[in-house]
N, C-alpha and C positions, 0 to 999 in steps of 0.2 A: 473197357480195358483198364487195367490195374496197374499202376507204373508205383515201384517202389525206390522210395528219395530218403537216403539216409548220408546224414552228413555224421561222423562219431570220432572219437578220439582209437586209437587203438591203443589195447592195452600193455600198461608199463614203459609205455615206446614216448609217448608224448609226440607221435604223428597223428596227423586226422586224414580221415578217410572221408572223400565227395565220392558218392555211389548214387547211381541211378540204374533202374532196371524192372522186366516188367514182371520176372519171377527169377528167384535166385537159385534156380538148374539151368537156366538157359541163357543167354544173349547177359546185359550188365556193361555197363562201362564204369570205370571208377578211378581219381587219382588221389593221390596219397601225396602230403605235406610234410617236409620235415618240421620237426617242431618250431625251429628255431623261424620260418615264417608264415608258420599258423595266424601270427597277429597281423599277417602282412595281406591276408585274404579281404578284398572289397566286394565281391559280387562271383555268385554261382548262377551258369545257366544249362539248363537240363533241355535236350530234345530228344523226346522217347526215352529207349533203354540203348541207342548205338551211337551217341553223342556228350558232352559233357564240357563243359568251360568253366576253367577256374580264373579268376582276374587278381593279378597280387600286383602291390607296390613294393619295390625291391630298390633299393638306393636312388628314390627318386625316378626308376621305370616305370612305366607299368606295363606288365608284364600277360597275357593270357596265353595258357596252356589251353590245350583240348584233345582232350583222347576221344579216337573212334575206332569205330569197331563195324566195318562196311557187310554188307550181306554176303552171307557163303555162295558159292560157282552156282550152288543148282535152285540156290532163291528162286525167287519170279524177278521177271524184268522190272516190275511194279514196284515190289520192294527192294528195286535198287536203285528206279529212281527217283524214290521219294529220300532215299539216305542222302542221296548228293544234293537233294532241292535242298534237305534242311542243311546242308554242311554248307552252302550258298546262304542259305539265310542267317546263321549262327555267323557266318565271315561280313554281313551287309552291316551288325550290331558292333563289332568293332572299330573304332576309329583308323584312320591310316598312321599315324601319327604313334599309336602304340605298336609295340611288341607282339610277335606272332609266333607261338610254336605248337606244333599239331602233329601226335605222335600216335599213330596207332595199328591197328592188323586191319591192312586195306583189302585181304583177300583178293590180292591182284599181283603179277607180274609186268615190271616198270622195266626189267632186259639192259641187257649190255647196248642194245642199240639206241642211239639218241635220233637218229635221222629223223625232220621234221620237229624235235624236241630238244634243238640243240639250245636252248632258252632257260627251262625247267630239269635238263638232265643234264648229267657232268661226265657221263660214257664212262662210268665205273659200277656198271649195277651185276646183275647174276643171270647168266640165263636168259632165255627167249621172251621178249617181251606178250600177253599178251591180251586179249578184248578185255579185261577188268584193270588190266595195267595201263591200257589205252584212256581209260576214263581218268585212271587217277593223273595220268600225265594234262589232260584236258583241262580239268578242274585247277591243276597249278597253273597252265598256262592263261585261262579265264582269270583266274584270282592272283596272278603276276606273284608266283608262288617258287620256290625251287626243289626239290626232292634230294633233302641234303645227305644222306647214307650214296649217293650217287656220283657225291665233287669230289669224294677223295680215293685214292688207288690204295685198295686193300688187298690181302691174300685172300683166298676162298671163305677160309674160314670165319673169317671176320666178316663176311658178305653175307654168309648166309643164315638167316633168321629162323627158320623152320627145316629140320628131320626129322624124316623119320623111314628107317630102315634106309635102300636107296632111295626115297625120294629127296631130295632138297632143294631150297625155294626161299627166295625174298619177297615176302608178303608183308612182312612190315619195315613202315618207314618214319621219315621225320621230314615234314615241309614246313620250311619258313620263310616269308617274305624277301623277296631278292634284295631287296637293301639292307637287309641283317644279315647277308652273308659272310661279312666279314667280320661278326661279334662270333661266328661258328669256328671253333677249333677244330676239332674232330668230329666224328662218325661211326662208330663202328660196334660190330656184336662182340660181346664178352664172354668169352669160355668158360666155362665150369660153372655158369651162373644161370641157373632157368627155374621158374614156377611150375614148370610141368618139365615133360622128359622132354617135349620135340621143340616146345618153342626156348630160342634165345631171346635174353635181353640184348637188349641195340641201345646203346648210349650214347645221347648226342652233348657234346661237350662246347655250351655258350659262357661268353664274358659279358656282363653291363659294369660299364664304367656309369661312377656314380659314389655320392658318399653313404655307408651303410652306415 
């Protein structure tokens, strides 16, 4: 198997690009650096093409990001549960002690209902929770995680990450460690702002105090 690892600046911008992926039509996960803490990056770790961790030092934090990108409804069981074993083993290489933000298209429904997940969800999601929404709530609750697009009361619009025609759907999310809950200001999708037609951006909005 062929896993393509490109870490690059993009052009004119003075952002860099961390990409990993096993061919560049399909699957890919990748996060983008503003410039200004390009020099702030200590350690990339790559598992497969639906996983990614970036480690920065930010005013004295440290900080790791991780985008993923979970398998689609009609996967195999197989390869979903190998996505979650490695997103368990990428969480084992972090210290407790540092920063945690894990942002990506969980292809799952995490639902307006919290019952039994009253822990990891904040009974502000979209929609019926359901079996791929049930994992990602599991894995918060395993990894003492929170599902932050869920703790604050939005309008619809701002809930919802994916349309397209009437379907709409909260498949992506943002978890962070429940003791960083309070470094979280906000949550929520941005209108007018998408890389494709159906998916929104979801912007979670953190503070580290610290001297830059």
């Amino acid at each position: 198997m062929k896993i393509i690892i490109l870490a690059r600046e993009i052009e004119d911008t003075g952002f860099k690009l961390y990409y990993s992926g096993k061919d560049r039509r399909w699957n890919g996960i990748g996060i983008i650096i503003v410039k200004g803490l390009v020099e702030s990056v200590v350690a990339v770790i790559r598992k497969g093409d639906r996983i990614i961790l970036v480690k920065l030092v930010i005013g004295g934090n440290i900080v790791n990001i991780i985008s993923a990108y979970a398998p689609q409804v009609g996967l195999d069981d197989q390869t979903k549960r190998d996505f979650w074993e490695q997103m368990d083993e990428i969480l084992q290489e972090i210290p407790v002690g540092e920063n945690l933000v894990i942002g990506g298209d969980f292809n799952g429904h995490v639902g307006i209902d919290k019952v039994s997940y009253e822990r990891v969800h904040g009974g502000y999601g979209f929609g019926a929770k359901n079996e791929a929404g049930e994992r990602i709530l599991d894995f918060a609750l395993a990894s003492d995680l929170v599902v932050a697009n869920t703790m604050y009361k939005k309008r619809e619009k701002h809930l919802i990450t994916f349309k397209s025609g009437l379907v709409k759907s909260q498949i992506d999310n943002f978890l962070v460690r429940k003791v960083d809950c309070l470094k979280c200001n906000d949550c929520k999708v941005i209108l007018g702002e998408s890389l494709v037609s159906q998916h929104r951006i979801l912007v979670l909005d953190l503070c580290f105090r610290g001297k830059y």
